[in-house]
C-alpha positions in Angstrom: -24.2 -29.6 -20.3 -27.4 -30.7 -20.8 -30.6 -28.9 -20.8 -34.6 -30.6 -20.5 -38.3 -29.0 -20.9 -40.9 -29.2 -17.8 -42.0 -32.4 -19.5 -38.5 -33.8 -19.9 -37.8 -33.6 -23.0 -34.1 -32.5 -24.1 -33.3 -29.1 -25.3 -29.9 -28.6 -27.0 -27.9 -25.5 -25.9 -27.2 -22.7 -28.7 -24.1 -23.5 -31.0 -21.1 -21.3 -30.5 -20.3 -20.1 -34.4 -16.7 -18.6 -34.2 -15.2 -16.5 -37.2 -13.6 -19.1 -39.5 -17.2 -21.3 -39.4 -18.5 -17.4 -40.5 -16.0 -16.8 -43.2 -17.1 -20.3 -44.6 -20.8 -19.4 -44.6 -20.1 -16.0 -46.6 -17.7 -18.4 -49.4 -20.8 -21.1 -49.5 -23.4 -17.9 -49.6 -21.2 -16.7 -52.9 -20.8 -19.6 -54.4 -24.7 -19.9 -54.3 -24.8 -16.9 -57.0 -27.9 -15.5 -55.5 -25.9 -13.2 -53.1 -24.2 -9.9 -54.3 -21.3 -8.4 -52.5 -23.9 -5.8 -50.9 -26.3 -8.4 -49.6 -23.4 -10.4 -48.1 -22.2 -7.2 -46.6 -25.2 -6.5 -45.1 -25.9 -10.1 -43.9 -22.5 -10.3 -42.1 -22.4 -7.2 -40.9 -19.2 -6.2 -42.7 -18.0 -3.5 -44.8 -18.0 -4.3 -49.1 -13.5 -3.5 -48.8 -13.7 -6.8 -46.5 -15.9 -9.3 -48.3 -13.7 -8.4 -51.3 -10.6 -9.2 -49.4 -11.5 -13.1 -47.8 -13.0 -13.8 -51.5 -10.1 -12.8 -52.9 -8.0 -15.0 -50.5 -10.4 -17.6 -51.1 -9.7 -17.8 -54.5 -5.9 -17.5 -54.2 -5.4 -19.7 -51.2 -8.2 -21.4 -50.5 -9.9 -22.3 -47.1 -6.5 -21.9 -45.9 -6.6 -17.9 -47.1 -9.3 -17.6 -44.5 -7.3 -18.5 -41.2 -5.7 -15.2 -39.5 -2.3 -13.9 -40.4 0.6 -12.4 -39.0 0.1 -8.8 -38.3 4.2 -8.4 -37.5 5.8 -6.1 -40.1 7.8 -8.0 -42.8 10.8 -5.8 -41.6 11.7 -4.0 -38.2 15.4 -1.9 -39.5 16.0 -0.9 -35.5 15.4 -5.1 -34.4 18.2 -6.6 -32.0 20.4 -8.1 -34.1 21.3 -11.7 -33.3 25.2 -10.7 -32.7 24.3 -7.9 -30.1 22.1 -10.5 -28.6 24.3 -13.0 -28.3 26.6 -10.7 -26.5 23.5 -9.9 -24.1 23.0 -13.4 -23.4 27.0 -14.3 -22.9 27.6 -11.4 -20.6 24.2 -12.2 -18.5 25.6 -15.7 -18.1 29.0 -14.7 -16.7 26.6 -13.0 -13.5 23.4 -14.1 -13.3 22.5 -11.9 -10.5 23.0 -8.7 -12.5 20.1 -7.0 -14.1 20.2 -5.6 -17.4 21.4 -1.9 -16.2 25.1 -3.5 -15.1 25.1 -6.3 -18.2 24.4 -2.7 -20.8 27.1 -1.0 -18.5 29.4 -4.1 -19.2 28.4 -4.1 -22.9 29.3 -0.4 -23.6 32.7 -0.4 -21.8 33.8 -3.6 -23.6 32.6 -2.6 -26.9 32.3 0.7 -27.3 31.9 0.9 -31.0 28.5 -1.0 -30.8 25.3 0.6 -30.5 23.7 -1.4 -27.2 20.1 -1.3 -27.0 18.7 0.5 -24.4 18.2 -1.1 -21.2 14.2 -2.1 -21.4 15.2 -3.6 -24.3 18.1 -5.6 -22.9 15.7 -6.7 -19.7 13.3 -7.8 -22.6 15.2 -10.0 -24.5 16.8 -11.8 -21.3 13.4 -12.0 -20.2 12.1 -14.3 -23.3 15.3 -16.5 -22.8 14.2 -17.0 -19.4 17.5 -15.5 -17.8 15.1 -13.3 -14.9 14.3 -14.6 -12.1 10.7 -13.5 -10.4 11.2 -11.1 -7.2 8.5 -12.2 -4.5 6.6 -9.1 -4.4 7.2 -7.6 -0.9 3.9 -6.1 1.2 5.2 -2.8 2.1 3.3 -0.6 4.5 1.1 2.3 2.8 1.9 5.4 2.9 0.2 8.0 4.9 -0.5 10.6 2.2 -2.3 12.9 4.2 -1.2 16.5 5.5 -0.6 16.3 9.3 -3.2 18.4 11.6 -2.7 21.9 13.2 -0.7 21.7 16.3 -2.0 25.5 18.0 -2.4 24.2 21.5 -1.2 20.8 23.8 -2.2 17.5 23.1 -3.3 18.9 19.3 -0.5 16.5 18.2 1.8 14.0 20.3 4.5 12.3 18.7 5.9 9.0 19.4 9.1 6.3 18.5 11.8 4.5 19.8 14.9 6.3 19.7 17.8 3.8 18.6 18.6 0.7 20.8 22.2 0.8 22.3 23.7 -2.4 24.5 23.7 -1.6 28.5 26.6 -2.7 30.6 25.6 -5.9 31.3 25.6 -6.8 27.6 21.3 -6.3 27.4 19.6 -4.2 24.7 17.9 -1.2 25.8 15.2 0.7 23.4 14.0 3.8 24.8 10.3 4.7 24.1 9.9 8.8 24.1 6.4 10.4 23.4 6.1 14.2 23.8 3.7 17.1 22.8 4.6 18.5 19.8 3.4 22.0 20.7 4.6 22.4 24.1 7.7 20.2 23.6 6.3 18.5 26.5 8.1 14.5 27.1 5.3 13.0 28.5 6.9 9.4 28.7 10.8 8.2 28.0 10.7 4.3 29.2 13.6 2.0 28.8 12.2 -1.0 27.1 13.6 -4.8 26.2 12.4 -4.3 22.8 9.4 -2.6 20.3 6.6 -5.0 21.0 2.8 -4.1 21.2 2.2 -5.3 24.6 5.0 -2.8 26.7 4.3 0.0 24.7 0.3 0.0 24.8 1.3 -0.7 28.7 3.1 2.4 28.8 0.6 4.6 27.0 -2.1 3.5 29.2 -0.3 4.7 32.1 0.4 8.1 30.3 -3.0 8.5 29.0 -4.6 8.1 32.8 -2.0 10.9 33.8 -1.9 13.1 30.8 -5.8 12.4 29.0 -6.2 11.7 25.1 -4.7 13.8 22.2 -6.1 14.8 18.9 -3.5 12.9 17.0 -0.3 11.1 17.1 2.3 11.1 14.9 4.7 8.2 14.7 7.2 6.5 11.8 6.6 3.4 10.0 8.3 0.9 12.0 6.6 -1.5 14.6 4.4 -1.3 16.5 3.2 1.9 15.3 2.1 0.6 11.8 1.9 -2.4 9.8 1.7 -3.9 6.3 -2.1 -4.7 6.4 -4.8 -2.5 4.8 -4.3 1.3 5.4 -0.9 0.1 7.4 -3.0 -1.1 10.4 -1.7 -2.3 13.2 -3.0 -3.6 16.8 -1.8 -0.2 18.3 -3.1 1.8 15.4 -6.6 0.2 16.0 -6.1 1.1 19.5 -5.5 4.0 18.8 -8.7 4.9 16.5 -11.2 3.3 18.8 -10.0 5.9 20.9 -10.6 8.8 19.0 -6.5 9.3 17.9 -5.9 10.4 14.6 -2.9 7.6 13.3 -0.4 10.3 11.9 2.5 8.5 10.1 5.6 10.6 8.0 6.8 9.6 4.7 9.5 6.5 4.9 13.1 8.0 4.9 11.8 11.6 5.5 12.6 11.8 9.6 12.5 15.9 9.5 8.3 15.8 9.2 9.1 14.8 13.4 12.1 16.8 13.7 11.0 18.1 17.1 10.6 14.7 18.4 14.1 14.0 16.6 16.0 17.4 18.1 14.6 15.8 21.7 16.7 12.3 21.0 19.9 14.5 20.1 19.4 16.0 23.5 18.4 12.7 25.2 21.6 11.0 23.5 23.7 13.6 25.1 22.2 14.1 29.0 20.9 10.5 29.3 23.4 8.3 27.7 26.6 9.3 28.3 27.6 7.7 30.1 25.3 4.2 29.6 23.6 2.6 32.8 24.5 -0.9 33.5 20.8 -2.5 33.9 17.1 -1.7 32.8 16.4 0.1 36.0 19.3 2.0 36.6 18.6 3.2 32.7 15.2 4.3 33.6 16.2 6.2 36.5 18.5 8.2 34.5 15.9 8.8 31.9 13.6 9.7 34.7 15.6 12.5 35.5 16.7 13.6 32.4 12.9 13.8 32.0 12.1 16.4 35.0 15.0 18.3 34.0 13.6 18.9 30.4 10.4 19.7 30.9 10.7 22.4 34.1 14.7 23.4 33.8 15.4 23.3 30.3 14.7 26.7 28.6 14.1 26.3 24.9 14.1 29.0 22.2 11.1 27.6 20.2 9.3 28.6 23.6 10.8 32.2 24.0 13.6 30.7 25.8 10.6 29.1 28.7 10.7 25.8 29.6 7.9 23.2 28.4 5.8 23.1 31.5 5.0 26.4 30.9 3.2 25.7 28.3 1.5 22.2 28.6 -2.0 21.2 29.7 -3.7 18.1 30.6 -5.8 17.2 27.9 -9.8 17.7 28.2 -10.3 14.8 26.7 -10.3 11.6 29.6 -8.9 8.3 29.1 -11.5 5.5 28.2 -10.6 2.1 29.5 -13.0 0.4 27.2 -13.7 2.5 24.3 -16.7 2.6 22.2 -17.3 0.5 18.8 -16.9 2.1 15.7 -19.8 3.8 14.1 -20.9 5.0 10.7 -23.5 7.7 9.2 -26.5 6.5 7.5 -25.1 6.5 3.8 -22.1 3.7 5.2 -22.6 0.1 4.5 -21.7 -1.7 7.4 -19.9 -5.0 7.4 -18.0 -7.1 9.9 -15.3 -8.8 9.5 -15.2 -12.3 10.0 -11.9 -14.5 11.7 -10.5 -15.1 8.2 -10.0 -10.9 8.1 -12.0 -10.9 5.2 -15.3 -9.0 4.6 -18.5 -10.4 2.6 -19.6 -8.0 0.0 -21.6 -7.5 -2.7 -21.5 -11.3 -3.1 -18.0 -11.0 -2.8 -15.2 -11.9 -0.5 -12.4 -9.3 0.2 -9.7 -9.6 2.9 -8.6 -6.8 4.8 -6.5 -8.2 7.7 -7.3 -10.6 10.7 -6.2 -7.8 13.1 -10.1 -6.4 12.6 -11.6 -9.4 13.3 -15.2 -9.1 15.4 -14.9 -4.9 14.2 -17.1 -3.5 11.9 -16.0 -1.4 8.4 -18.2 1.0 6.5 -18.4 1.4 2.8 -19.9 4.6 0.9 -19.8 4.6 -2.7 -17.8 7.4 -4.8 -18.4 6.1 -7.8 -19.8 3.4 -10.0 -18.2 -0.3 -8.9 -16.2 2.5 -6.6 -16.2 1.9 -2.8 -14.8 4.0 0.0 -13.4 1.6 2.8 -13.4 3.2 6.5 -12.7 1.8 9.9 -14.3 4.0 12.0 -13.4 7.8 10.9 -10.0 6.5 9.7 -10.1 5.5 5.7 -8.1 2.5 4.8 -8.4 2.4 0.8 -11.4 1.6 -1.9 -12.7 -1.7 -2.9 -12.9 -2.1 -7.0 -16.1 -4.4 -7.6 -14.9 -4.0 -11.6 -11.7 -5.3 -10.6 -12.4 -7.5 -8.1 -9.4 -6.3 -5.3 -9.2 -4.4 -2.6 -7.1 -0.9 -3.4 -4.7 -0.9 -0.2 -4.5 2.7 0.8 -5.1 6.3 -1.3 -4.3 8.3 1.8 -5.5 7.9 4.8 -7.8 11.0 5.7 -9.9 12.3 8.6 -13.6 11.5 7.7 -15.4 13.4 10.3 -16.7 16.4 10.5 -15.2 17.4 13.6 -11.6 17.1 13.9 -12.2 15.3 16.7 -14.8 13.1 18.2 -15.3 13.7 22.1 -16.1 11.3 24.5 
């Protein structure tokens, strides 16, 4: 690197003095004589204990006595001894694909007289010898950590998912899509599908939403299409979904009883509607169709006081939007869109979120210092560390409006 003056003269840049070219000033500064050990603990900055301790290696050692030592204890009683390692190492080799839980498991039943270290230990040791192979990290969907809205009235909550697929008679796959009103019981849609794909299922909601109107929320799994791996577990349907005013509700992975009305409505659909199976697509759907008019106005259900779910269920106030309006943000929001490459420009900064928001607008509010909240639309998709440089996929996804709902 060089540096020049206006008139072009060179300037040299400032000399880097590391510790070792210090420790050699303060021996040269002593053996001046005109230094005492209170004036070269002053100059350097250092207590009058530590200038006594490099002279002192100085004058045993040398310049050498000056480099840095070894701060490793001279013994370590509860070390791996090189015989229990050895036995690590031997019984890793005869499976490399076992981690070090089943090679300590091995260990102890073989030699049961011998202490084996503990497992973190173990996965330690085979880790320095290069016996552990690197997992590719796998980009799971966030969790929803949210508690779910009230459901006090129709189309508060809807809940969606397709039951399991079965094989038809003629040998094709058949994945039914149900979607009912959690408070009612309602089944607003069950649709024999060729598979869980974005395209047939937004189809079939669009159809449902012109007859039925908009809910407050809907509640789904994890699976496709209903979420995704990206930021805040977006996916094309969940955007959908916010744009038009949905809350994205989504249970905990493994943990189907947070839907178990949705999931006591398959048991019932596996037994009227499948038993037996159709042969084709359309003679499935029929069958589902029926099933359908027969559980919402014959079916009585105790939940409802032994009425039947038509009794209960309204259209929803709220229309259906064909084009629904772009995100917006309060005042206190940065607002930045995101470009084709799904990442943002912030700050100075780069930070991708996910193509499937490309052309949409994000806001960011600040919660604390370096600290940004990240938001598409009302929904929040995680925070943005400026100290850390990353994006924080997903705290919880939460409601940020006032309202529980915004009205079109």
């Amino acid at each position: 690197m060089v540096y020049t003056t206006r008139q072009g003269g060179l300037l040299m840049p400032w000399k880097v003095i590391n510790q070792m070219e210090l420790k050699q000033q303060l021996i040269n500064d002593w053996n001046t004589e005109y230094f005492s050990i209170s004036a070269l603990s002053q100059k350097y900055g250092i207590s009058r204990p530590t200038v006594y301790k490099w002279l002192k290696r100085y004058k045993h050692f040398g310049i050498e006595g000056l480099k840095e030592q070894s701060r490793a204890p001279k013994h370590c009683p509860n070390r791996t001894s090189k015989e229990i390692l050895n036995l690590v190492i031997a019984e890793k080799l005869k499976n490399r694909k076992r981690g070090p839980r089943k090679v300590r498991a091995q260990l102890k039943r073989q030699h049961p007289e011998i202490e084996i270290p503990a497992v973190s230990t173990i996965g330690y040791w085979l880790k320095k010898e290069g016996l552990v192979e690197q997992r590719k990290k796998r980009l799971r969907v966030p969790p929803y950590t949210q508690p779910f809205g009230e459901c006090n009235a129709p189309n508060d909550s809807w809940s969606i998912d397709y039951k399991g697929q079965f094989y038809m008679k003629n040998g094709q796959v058949c994945y039914p899509l149900t979607i009912s009103d959690n408070y009612s019981r309602f089944l607003l849609g069950c649709v024999a599908l060729e598979g869980p794909r974005y395209d047939p299922t937004r189809h079939c909601m669009e159809s449902i939403f012109r007859e039925h109107g908009l809910p407050d929320a809907i509640r789904s799994d994890n699976g496709t299409p209903f979420a995704g791996r990206s930021v805040g577990g977006l996916s094309r349907l969940m955007i959908w979904w916010i744009l038009l005013g949905i809350i994205p509700e989504r249970i905990k992975k493994g943990c189907p009883q947070e839907n178990g009305r949705h999931e006591r409505m398959h048991r019932t659909l596996k037994r009227d509607a499948l038993d037996p199976i159709a042969g084709n697509i359309k003679e499935q759907q029929k069958t589902f169709d029926l099933y359908r008019y027969d559980y919402n106005h014959n079916r009585p259900h105790e939940s409802l006081h032994d009425r039947t779910p038509s009794d209960y269920y309204r259209k929803s106030n709220r229309s259906y939007v064909e084009r629904p309006h772009l995100p917006e943000y309060d005042h206190d929001c940065l607002v930045r869109k995101v470009h084709h490459s799904g990442e943002i420009k912030f700050m100075g900064r780069n930070f991708y979120l996910t193509e499937l928001l490309t052309g949409l607008s994000v806001g960011l509010k600040e919660i604390d210092n370096g600290f940004w909240q990240l938001q598409f639309s009302f929904y929040k998709l995680g925070s943005i560390d400026l100290r850390k440089n990353k994006v924080i996929r997903n705290l919880g996804s939460i409601d940020l409006r006032k309202n529980k709902v915004i009205r079109n």
